[in-house]
N, C-alpha and C positions, 0 to 999 in steps of 0.2 A: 461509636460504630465498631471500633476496633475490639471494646470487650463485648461487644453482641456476636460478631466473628470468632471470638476464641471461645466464647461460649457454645455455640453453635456443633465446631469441631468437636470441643467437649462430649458434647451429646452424642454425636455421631460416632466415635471413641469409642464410649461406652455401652453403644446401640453393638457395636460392632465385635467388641471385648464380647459382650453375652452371647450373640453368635458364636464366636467359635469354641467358647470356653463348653455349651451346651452340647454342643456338636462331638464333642470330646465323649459322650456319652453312646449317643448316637450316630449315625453314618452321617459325614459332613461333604455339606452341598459346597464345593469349591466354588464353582459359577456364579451360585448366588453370592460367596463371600467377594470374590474377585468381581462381583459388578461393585456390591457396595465400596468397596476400599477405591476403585477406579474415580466413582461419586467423591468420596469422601479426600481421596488426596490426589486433586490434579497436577502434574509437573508444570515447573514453571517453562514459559514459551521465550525465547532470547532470538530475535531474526535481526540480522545486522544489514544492512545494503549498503554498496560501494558501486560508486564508479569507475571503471578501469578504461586505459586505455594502452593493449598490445600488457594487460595484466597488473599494471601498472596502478596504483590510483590518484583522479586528475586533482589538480589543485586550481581553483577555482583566480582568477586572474593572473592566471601564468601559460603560459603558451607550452601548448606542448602539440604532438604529431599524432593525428585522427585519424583514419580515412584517408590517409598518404598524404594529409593537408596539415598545415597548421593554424592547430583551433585555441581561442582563450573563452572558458564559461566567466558568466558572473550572477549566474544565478540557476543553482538547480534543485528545483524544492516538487516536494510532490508527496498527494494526501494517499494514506493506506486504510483500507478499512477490511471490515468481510473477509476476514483472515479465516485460514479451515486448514485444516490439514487431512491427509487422506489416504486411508485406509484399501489395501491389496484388495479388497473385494470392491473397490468402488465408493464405497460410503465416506461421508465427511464427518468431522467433528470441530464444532466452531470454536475457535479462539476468545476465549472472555480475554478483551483489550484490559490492563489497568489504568488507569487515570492518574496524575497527575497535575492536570492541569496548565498543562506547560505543554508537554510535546502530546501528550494521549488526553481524549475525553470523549467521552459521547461514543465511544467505541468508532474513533476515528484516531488516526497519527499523523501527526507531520513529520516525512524522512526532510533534513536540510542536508546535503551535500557540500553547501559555497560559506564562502567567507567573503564575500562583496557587499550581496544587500544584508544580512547579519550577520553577527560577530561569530554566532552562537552556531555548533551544528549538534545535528541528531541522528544518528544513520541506525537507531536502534526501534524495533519493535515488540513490547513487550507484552505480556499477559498468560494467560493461562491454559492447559489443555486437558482434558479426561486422559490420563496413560491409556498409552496404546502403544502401538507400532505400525508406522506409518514410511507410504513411498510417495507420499509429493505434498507439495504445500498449493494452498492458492489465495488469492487476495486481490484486490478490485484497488487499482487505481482511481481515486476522487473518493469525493466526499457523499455517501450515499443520499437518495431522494428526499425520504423526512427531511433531512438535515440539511438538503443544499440552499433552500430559496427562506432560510432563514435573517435572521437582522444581525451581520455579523458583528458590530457595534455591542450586544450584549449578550456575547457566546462568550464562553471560558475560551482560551488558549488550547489548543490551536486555530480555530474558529475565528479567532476574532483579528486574523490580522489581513490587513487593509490591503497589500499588495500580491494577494492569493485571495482575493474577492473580486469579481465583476458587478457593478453598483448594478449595469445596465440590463441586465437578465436576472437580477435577484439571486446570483447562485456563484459558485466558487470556481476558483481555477484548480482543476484535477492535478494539473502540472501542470509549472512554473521553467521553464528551461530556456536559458539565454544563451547565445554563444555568437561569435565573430572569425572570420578566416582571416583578418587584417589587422585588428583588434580598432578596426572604424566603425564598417558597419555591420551592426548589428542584425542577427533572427533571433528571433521572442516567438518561440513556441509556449501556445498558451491552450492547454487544453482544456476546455471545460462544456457544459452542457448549451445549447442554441437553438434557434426556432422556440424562441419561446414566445409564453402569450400571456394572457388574465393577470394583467396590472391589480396593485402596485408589487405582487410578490412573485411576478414571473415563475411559479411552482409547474407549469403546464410546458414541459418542454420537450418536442419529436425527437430531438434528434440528441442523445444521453453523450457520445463521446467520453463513456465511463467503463475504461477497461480493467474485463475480469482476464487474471494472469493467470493459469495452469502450469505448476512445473515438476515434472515425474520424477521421482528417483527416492532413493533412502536419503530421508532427510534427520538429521538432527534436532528436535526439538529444543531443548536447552540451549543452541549453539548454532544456528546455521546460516549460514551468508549466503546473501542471494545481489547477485551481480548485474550490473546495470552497464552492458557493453556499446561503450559511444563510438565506435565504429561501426557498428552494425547499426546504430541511430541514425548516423552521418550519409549512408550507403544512398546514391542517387540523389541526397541534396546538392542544390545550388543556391547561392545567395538571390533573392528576388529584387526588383528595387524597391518592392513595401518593406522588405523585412519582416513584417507584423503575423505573423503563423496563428493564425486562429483556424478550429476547423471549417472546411466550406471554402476557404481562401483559393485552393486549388496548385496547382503548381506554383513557386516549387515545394511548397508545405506540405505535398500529399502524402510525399516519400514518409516524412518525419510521422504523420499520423500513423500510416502502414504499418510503422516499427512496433507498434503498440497491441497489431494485429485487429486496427479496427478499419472498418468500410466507411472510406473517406464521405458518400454518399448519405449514407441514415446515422452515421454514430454508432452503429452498433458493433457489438464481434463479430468477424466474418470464419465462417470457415474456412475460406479458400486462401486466406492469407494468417502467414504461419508469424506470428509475432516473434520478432527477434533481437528484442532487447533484454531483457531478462532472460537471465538461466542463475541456477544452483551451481554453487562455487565450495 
């Protein structure tokens, strides 16, 4: 695969090399040259995400000061897909994810933040873009439709692990977020797709609770951190005595869905609620 790729470039190279070498003769079409070379060498995409808290970033079984409280995570994982980046006029250009098979595949990522339930963390999202220049990024928390109500038992990595799957709706947990104000009891924010139906692959499901992220500004391509503010997460929770934050649950889990900018009611994005977990750092 690798020398079908360099081959590939090769030709495109050379497609390219005679353009402009001809052109040299005659008036040369920039535009045309500068789409193809855009084609032909996209910059590579490097987005980093962190958790801060007061700027800071948290450490995952260690108490620190949230929301004027004291909070301890031990688990914060959460899937990235449908990455775009976005051009001054409006228009997107999609992120080809790279694969590895570990943290990216399927043009899906797993960001891991904690060091409780694994060893291992990931807070990078990689892949690829057409050059351009660009003022905002954006990206859909969870794992998208094709790919949710699949058999996670025999998906490559990230896909296939077991405590970022729901057995009982055939589909994934979008995010994964534990935390404690005592470091007793526990909230398990667990966002993922519901109301679902047509056994045994639960694919038919009303209410998605799969957020798309928008975030404006000049962003860096190669390089750009994008911020996961657990204060602004925290803002108007209370501990409930379920603990168990799934969407639908209702108080006090509503807060925490809101953060994500989604309408606690259909799952869907609302416009009237301005998501305020994420920003550009």
């Amino acid at each position: 695969m690798k020398l079908l790729h360099l081959i590939k470039i090769s030709i495109v190279s050379i497609f390219l090399f005679g353009i402009v070498s001809c052109d040299t003769i005659s008036e040369p079409n920039d535009n045309q040259t500068l789409a193809l070379l855009a084609l032909a060498l996209p910059q590579s995409v490097n987005l980093e995400f962190e958790a801060l808290v007061n700027g800071q970033k948290i450490t995952s079984g260690t108490n620190t000061m949230a929301d004027s409280r004291s909070v301890q995570f031990r688990d914060f994982r959460l899937y990235i897909s449908e990455v775009k980046f976005v051009r001054a006029d409006g228009s997107t250009a999609d992120v080809s994810l790279s694969t590895d098979n570990v943290w990216q595949a399927n043009g899906v990522a797993l960001v891991d933040l904690e060091t409780n339930r694994t060893a291992e963390t990931n807070i990078k999202v990689n892949g690829s873009v057409p050059i351009g220049s660009y003022t905002g990024v954006q990206f859909t928390v969870g794992v998208p439709e094709a790919l949710n109500h699949l058999n996670s038992t025999s998906q490559s990595s990230p896909l296939n692990i077991g405590s970022m799957y729901w057995s009982w709706t055939g589909g994934y947990k979008h995010a994964n977020i534990e935390f404690s104000y005592n470091g007793t009891d526990w909230t398990s924010l667990h966002l993922g797709s519901t109301t679902c139906s047509g056994a045994p692959n639960y694919g038919n499901c009303s209410k998605k609770f799969r957020a798309s992220i928008i975030l404006n500004g000049q962003v860096n391509v190669s390089n750009q951190k994008i911020s996961l503010d657990v204060d602004k997460l925290l803002t108007g929770h209370t501990f409930g005595a379920m603990g168990m934050c799934m969407p639908g649950t209702g108080a006090p889990c509503d807060s925490l869905v809101q953060a994500f900018g989604m309408n606690i009611s259909n799952g869907a994005m609302d416009s009237s609620i301005t998501q305020r977990f994420f920003s550009l750092r």
